[in-house]
BAFI-3210 file (N, C-alpha, C; in Angstrom, 3 decimals, decimal comma, padded with zeros to 6 digits):
// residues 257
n [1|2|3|4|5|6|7|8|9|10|11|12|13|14|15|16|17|18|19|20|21|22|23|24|25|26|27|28|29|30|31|32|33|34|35|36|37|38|39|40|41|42|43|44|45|46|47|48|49|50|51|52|53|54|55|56|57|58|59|60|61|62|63|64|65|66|67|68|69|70|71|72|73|74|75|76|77|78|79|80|81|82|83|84|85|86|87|88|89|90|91|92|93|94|95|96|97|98|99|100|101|102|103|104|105|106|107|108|109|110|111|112|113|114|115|116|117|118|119|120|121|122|123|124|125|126|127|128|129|130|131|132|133|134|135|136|137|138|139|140|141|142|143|144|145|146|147|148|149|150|151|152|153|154|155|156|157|158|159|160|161|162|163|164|165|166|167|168|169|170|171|172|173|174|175|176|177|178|179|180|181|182|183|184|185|186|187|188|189|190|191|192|193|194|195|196|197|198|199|200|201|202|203|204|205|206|207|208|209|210|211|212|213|214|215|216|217|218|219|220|221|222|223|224|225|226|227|228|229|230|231|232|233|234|235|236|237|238|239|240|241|242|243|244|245|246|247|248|249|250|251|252|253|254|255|256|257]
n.u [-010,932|-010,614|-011,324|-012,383|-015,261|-018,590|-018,318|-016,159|-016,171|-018,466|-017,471|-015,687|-016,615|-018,386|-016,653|-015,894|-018,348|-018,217|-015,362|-014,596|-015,025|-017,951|-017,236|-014,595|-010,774|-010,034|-012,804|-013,034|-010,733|-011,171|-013,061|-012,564|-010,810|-012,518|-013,637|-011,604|-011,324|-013,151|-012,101|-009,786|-011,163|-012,383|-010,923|-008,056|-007,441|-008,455|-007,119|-004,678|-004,458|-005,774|-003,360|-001,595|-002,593|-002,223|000,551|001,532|000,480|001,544|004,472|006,544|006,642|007,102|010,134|012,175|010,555|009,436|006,893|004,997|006,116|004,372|001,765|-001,202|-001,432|-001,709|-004,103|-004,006|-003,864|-002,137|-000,894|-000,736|-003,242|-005,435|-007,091|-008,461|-009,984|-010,325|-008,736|-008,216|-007,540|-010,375|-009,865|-007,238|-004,010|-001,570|001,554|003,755|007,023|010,129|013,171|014,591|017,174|016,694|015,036|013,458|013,198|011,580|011,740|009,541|006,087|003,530|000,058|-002,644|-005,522|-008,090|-011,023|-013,556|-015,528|-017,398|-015,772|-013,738|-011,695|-008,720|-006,629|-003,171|-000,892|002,759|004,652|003,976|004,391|007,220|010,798|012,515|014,660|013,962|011,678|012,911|014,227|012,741|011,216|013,011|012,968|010,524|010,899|013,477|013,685|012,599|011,822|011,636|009,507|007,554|006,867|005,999|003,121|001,637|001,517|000,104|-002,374|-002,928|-005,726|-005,891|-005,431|-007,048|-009,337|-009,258|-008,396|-008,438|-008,922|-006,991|-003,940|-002,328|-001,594|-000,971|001,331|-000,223|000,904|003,724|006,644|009,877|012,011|011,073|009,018|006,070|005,089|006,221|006,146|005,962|004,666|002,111|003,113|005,102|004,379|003,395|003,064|003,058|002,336|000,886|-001,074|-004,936|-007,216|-010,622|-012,715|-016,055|-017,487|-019,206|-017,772|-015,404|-015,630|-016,152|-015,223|-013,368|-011,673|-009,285|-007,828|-008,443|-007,460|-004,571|-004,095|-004,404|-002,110|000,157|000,091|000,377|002,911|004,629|004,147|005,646|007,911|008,618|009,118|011,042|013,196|013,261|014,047|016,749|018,181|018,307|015,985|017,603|018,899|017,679|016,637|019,232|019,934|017,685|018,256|020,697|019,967|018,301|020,379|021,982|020,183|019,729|022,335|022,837|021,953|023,057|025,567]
n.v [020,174|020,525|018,471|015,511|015,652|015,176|016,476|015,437|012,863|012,761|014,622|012,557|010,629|011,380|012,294|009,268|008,940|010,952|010,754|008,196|005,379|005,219|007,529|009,736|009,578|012,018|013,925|013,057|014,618|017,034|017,710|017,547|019,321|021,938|021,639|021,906|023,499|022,703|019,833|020,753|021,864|020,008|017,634|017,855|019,860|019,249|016,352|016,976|018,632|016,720|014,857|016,887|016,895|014,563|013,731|015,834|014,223|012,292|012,291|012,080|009,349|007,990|008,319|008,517|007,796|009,056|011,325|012,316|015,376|016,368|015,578|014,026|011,449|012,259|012,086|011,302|009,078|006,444|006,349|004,231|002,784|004,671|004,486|002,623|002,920|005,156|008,563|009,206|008,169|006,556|007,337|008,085|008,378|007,865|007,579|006,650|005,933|005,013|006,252|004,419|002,944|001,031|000,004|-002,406|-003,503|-002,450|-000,650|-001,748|-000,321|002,864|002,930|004,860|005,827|007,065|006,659|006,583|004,289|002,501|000,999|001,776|003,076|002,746|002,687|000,887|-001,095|-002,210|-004,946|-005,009|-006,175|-008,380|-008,635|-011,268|-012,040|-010,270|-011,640|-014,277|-013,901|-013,201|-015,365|-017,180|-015,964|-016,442|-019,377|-019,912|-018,413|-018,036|-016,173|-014,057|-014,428|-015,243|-012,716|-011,651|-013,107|-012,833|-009,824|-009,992|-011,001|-009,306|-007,954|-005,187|-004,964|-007,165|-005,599|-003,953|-004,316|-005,674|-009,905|-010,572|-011,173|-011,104|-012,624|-016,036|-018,985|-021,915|-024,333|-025,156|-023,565|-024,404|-025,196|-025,389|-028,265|-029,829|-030,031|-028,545|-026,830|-023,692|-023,628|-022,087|-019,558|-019,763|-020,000|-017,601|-014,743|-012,581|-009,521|-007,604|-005,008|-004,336|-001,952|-000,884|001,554|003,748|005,978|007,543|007,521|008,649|011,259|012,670|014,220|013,195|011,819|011,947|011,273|008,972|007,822|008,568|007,161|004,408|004,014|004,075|001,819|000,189|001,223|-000,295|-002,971|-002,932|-002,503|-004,987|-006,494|-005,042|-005,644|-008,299|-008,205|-006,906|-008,470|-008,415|-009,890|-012,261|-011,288|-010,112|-012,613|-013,590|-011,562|-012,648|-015,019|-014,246|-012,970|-014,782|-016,225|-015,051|-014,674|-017,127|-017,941|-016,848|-018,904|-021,120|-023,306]
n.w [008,504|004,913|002,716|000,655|-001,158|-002,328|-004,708|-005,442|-005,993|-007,770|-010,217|-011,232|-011,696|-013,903|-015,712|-016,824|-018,253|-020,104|-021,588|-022,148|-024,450|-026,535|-027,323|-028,869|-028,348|-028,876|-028,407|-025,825|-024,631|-025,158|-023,820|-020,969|-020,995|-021,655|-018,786|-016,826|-015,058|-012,909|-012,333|-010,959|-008,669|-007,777|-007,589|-007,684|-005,877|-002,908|-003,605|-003,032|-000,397|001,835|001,349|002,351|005,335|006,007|005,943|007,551|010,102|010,489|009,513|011,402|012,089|009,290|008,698|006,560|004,700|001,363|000,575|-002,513|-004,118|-006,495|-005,357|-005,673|-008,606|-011,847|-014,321|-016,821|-018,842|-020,349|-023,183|-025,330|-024,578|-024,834|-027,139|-026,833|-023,540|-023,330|-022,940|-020,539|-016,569|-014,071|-011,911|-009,278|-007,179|-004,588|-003,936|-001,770|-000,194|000,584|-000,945|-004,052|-005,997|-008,084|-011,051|-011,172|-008,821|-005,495|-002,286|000,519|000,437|000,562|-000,551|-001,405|-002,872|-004,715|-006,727|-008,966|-009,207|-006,903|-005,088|-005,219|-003,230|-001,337|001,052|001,179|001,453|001,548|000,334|-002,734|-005,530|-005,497|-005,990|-007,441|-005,643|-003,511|-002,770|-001,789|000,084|001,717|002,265|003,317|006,092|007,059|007,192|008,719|010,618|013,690|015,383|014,218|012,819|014,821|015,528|013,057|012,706|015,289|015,049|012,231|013,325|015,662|017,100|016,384|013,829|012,298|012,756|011,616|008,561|005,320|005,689|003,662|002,495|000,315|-002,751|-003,442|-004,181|-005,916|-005,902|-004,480|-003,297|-004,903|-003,487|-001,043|000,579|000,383|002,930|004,735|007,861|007,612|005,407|004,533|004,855|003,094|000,282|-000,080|-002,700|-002,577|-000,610|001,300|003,560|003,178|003,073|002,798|001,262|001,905|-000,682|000,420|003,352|002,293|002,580|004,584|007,442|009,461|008,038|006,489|008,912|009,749|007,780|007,811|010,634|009,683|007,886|009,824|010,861|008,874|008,116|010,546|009,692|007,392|008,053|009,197|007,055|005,571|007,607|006,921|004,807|005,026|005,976|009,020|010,798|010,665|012,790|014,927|015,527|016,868|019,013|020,485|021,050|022,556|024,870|025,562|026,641|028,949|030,456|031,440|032,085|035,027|036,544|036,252|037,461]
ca.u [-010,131|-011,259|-011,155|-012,493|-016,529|-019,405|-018,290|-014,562|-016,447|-019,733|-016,768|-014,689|-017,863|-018,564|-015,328|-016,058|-019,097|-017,878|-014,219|-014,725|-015,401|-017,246|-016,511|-013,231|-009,937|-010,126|-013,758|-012,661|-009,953|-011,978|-014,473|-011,700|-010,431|-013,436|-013,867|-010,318|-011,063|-013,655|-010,833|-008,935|-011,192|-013,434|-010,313|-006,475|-006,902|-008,797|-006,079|-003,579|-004,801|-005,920|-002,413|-000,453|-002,713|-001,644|002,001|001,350|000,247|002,388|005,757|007,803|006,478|007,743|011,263|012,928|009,474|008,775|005,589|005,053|005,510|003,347|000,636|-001,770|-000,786|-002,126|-005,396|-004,056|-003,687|-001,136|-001,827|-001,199|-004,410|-006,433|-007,705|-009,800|-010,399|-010,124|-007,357|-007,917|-008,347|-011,005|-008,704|-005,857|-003,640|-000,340|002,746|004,605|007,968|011,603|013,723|014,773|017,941|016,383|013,653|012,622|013,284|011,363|011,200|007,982|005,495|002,298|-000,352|-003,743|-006,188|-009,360|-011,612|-015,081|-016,227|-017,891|-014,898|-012,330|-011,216|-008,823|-005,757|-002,647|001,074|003,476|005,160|002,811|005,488|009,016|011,548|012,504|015,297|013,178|011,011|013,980|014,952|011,357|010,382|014,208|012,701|009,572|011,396|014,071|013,667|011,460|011,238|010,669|008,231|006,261|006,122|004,682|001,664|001,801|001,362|-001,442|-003,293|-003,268|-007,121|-005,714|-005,039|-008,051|-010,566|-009,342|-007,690|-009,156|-008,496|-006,377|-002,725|-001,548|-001,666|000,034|001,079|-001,238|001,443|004,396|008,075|010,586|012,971|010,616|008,389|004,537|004,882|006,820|005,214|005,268|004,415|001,267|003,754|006,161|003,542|002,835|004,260|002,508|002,955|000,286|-002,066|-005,564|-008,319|-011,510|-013,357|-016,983|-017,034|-019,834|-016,694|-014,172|-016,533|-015,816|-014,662|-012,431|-011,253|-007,593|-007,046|-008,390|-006,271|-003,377|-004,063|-004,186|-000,586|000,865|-000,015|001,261|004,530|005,174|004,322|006,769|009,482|008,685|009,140|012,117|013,802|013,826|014,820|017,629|018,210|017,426|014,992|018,443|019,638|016,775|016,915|020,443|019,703|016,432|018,820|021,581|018,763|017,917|021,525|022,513|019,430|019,586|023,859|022,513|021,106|024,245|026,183]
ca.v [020,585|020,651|017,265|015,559|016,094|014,917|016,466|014,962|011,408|013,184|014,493|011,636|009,697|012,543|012,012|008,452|009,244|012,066|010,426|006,499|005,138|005,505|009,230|009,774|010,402|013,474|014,461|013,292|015,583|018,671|017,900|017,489|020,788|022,722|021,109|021,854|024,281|021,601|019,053|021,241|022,456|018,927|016,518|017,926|020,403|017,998|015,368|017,462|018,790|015,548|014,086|016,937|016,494|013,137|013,981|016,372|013,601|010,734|012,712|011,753|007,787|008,248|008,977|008,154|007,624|010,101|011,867|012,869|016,961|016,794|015,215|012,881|011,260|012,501|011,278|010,697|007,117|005,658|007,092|003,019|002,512|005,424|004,423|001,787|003,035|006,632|009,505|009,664|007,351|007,808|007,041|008,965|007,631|008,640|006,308|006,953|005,068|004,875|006,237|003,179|003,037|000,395|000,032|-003,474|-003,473|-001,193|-001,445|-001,345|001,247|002,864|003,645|005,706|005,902|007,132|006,263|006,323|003,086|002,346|000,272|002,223|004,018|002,657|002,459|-000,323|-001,120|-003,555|-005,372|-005,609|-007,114|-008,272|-009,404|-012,908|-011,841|-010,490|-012,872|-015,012|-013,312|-013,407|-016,935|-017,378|-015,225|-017,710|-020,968|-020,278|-017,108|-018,209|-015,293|-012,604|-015,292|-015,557|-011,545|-011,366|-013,837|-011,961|-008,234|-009,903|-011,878|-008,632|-006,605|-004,186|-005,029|-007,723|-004,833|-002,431|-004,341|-007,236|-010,941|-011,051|-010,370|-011,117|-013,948|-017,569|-019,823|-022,833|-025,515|-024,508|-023,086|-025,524|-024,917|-026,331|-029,161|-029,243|-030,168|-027,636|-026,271|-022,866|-023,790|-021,023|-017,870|-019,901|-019,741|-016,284|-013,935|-011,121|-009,167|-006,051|-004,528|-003,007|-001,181|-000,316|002,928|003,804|007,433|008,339|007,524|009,440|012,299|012,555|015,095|012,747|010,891|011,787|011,144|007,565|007,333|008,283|005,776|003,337|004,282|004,037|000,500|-000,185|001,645|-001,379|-003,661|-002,715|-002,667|-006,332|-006,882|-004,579|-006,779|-009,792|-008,049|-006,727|-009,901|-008,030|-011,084|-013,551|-009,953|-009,908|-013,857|-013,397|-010,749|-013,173|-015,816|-013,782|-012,435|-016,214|-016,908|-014,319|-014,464|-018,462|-018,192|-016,492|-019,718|-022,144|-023,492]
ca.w [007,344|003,568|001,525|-000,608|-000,968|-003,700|-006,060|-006,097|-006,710|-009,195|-011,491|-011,609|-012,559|-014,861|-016,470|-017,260|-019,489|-020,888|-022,229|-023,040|-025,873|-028,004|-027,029|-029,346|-027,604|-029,334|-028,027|-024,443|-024,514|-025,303|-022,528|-019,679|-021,385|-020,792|-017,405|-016,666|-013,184|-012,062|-012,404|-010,332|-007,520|-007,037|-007,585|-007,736|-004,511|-002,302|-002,938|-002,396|001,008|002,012|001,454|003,007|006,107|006,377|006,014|009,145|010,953|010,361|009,285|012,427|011,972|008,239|008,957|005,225|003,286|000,337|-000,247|-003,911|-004,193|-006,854|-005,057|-006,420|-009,460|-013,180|-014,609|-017,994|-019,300|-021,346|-024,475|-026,271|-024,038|-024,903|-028,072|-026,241|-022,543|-023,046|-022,508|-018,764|-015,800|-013,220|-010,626|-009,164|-006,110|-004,284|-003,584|-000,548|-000,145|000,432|-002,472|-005,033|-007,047|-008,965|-012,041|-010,629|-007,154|-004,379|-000,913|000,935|000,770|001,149|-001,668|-001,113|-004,189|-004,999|-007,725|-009,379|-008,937|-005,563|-004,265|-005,476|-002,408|-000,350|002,050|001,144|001,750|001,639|-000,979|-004,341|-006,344|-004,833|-006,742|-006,982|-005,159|-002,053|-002,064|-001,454|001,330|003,002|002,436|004,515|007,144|007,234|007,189|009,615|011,701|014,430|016,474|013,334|012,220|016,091|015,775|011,960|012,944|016,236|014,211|011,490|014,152|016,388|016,702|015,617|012,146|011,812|013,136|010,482|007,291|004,939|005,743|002,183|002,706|-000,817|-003,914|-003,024|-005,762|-006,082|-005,508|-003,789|-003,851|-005,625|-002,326|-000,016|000,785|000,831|004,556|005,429|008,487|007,413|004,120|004,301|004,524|001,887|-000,576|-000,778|-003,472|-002,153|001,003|001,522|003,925|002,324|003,552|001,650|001,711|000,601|-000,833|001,769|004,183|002,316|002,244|006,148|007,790|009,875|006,726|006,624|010,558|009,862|006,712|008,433|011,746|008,772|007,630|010,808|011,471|007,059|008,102|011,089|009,027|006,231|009,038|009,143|005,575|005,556|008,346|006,496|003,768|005,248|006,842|010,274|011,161|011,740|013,475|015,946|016,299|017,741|019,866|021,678|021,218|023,497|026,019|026,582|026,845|029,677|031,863|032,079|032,800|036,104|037,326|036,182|038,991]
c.u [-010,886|-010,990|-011,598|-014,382|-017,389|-018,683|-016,750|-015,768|-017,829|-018,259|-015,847|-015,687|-018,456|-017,422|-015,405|-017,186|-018,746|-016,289|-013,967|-015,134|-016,987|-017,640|-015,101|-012,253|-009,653|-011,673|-013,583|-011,433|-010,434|-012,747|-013,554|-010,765|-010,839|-013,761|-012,545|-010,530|-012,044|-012,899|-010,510|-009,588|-012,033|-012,353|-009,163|-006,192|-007,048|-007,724|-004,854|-004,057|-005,160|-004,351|-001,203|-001,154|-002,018|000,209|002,155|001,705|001,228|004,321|006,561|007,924|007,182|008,925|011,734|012,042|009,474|007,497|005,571|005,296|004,836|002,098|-000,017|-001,277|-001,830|-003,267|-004,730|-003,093|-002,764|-002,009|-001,910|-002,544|-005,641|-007,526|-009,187|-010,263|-010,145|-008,824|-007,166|-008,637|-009,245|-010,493|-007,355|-005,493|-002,207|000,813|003,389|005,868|009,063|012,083|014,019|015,692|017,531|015,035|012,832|012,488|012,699|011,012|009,540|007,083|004,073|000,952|-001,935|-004,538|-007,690|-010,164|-013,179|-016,016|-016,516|-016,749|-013,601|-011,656|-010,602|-007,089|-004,579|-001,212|001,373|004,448|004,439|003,660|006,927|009,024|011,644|013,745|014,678|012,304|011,776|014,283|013,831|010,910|011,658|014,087|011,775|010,338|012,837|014,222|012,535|010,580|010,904|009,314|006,937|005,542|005,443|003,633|001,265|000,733|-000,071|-002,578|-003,880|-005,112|-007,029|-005,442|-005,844|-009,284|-010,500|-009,005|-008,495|-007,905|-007,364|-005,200|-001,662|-002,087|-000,504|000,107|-000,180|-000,456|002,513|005,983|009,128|011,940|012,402|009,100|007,133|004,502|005,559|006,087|004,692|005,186|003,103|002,004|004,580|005,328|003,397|003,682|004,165|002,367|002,293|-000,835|-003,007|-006,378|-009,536|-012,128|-014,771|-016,645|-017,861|-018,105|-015,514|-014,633|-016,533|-015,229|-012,991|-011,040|-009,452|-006,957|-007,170|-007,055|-004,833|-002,830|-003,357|-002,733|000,036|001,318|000,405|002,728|005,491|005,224|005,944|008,053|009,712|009,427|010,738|013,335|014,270|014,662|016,474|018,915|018,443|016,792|016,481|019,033|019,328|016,932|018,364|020,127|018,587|017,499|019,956|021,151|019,170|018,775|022,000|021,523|019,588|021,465|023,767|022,364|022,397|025,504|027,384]
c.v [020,300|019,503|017,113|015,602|015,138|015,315|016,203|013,240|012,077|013,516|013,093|010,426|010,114|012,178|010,620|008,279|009,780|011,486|008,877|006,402|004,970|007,033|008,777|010,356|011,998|014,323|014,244|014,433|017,007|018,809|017,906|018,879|022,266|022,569|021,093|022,559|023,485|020,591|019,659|021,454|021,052|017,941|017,012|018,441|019,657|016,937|016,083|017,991|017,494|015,023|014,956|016,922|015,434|013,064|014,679|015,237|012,456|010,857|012,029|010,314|007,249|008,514|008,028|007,781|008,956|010,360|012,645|014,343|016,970|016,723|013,891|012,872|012,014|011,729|011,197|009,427|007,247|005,737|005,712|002,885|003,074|005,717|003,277|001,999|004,266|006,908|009,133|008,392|007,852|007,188|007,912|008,414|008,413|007,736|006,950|005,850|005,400|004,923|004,992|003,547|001,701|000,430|-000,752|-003,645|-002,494|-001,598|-001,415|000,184|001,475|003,471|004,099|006,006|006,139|007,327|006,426|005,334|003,197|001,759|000,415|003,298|003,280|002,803|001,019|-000,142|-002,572|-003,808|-006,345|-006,850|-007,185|-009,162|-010,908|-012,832|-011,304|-011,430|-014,099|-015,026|-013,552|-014,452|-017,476|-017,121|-016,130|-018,611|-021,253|-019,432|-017,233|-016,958|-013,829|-013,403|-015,337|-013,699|-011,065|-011,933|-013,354|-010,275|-008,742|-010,616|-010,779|-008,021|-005,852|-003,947|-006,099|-006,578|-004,305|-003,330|-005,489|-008,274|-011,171|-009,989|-010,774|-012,481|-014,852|-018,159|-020,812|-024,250|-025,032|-024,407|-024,520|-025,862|-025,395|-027,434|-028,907|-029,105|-029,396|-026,940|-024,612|-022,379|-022,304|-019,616|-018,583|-019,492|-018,719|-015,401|-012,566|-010,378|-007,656|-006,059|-003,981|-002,928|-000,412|000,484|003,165|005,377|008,292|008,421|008,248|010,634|013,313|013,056|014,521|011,736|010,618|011,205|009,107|006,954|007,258|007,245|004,589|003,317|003,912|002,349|-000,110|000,017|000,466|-002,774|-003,597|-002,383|-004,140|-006,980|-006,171|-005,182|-007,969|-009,676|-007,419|-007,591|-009,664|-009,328|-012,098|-012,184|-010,519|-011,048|-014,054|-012,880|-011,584|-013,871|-015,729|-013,722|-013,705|-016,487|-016,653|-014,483|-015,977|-019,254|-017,314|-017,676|-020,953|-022,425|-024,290]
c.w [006,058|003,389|000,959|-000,349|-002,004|-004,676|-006,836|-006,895|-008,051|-011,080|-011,780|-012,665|-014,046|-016,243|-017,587|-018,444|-020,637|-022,429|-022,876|-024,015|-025,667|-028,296|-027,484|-028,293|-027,747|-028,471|-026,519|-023,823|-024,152|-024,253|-021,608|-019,970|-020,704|-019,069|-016,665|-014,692|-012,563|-011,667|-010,700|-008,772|-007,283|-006,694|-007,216|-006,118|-003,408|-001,949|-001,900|-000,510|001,912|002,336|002,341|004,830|006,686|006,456|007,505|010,265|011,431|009,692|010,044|012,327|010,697|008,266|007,222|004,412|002,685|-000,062|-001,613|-003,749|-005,201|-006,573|-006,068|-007,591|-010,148|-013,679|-015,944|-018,083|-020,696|-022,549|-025,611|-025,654|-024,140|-026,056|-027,610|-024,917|-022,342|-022,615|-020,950|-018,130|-015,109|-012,267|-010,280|-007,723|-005,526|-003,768|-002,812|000,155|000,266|-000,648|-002,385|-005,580|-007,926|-009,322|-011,602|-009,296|-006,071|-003,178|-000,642|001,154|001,062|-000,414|-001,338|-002,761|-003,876|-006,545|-007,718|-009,057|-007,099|-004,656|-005,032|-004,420|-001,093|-000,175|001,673|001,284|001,908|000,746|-001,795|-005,289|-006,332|-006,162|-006,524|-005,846|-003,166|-001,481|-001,712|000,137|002,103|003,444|003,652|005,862|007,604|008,129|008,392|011,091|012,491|015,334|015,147|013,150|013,425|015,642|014,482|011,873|014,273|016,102|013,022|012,138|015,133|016,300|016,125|014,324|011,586|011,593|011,983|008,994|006,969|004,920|004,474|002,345|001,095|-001,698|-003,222|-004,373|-004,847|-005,697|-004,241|-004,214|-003,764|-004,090|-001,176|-000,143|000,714|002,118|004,720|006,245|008,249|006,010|003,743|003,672|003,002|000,573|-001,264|-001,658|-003,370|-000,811|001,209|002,842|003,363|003,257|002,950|002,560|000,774|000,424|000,213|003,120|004,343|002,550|003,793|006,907|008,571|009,404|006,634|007,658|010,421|008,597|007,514|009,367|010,804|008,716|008,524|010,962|009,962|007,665|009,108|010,280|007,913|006,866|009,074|008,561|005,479|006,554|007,381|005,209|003,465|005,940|008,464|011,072|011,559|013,088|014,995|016,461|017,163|018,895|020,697|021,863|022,474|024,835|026,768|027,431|028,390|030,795|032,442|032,950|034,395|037,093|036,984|037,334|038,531]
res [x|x|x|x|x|x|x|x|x|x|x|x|x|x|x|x|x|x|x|x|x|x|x|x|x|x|x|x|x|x|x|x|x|x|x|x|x|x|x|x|x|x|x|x|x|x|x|x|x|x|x|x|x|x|x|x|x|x|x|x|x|x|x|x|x|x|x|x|x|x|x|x|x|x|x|x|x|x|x|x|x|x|x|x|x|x|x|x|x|x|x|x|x|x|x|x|x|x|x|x|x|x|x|x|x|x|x|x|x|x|x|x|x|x|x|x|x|x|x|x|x|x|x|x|x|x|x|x|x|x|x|x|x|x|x|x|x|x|x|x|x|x|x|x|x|x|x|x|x|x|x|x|x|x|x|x|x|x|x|x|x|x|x|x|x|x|x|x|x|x|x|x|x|x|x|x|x|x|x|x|x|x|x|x|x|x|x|x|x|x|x|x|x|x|x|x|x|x|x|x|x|x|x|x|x|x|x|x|x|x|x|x|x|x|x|x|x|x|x|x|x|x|x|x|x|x|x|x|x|x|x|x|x|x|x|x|x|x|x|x|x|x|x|x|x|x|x|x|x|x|x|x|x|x|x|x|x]
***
């Protein structure tokens, strides 16, 4: 299938000369003007094909996530910002989620980006920034839910998600949460305020004919995850502990005399 090629990453790089300072926002404008159907056929179509591949693939695994219809996001930058880092980013990405009725609050999701820089291309999901309110709910899932807790060190301990994703599953504070102890045995997960899968890409890699199929794989194994996360946040995780808890209950009243 078509994606993305050289000359999605040459213009994007292109872009960055052409529109930064101390190229005026006004003179970056005019050049991404003229360069408007390069835009279009090195960067906009690419994503877009690219991303509805991946929708193909991973639709049925997706059951209630949203893919953008516009496709990749917009290269222009926050116009307070563009007086010092130019009109336009050289980055563009695609968020894939569960609608939100709230501004601060979103469940887990999936985000895909590609960029100029050499190590701007990659694969991530999860939850970037929970509320204080979810993270409430997760650190609960930690600290008392043994059996969600065996299968989320279970799921990031697996091969299958060391082989492919980096060791770094989010930011921790530095001391720890006011609600529990340093000793708390699973003081590690309490810690964290961050909760993602990533995956880096070089652009030789994205460049790849097979590029989307791996992207998507990727997704698949984000979207269990973020069932995880969506468990505890649903409070699912005491759900499930019931339900082992019952199992145990019923197979060992077999053997009671």
């Amino acid at each position: 299938m078509a994606g993305f090629n050289s000359k999605t990453f040459s213009f994007l790089k292109s872009l960055v000369r052409n529109t930064r300072p101390p190229k005026t926002v006004l003179q970056g404008k005019k050049w991404f003007e003229v360069h408007q159907k390069e835009y279009e056929a090195a960067v906009k179509t690419p994503c877009n094909e690219v991303l509805r591949d991946i929708q193909k693939k991973i639709g049925d695994q997706a059951q209630g996530y949203r893919f953008p219809k516009s496709g990749f996001g917009r290269l222009y930058r926050d116009p307070r910002k563009a007086s010092e880092e130019g009109p336009f980013k050289d980055w563009t990405g695609a968020h894939i989620a569960p609608p939100s009725d709230s501004m601060y609050e979103h469940p887990p999701g999936v985000w895909f980006q590609i960029g100029a820089a050499k190590d701007d291309v990659f694969v991530s999901g999860g939850l970037y920034m929970p509320s204080a309110t979810q993270l409430r709910k997760i650190r609960t899932a930690f600290a008392t839910h043994a059996f969600w807790l065996k299968r989320w060190e279970s799921f990031l301990q697996s091969k299958k998600i060391t082989s492919r994703f980096d060791k770094d599953h989010g930011d921790s504070l530095k001391t720890y949460p006011r609600a529990y102890g340093p000793d708390h045995p699973q003081i590690k997960w309490l810690k964290m305020t961050q909760f993602y899968l990533w995956r880096p890409y070089t652009h030789q890699q994205a460049t790849a004919s097979d590029f989307s199929a791996k992207i998507a794989s990727d997704m698949v194994y984000i979207l269990e995850f973020n069932q995880l996360i969506q468990e505890a946040l649903d409070h699912r995780a005491e759900a499930s502990e019931k339900v082992q808890l019952d199992s145990f209950k019923t197979r060992h009243q077999a053997f009671d005399f």
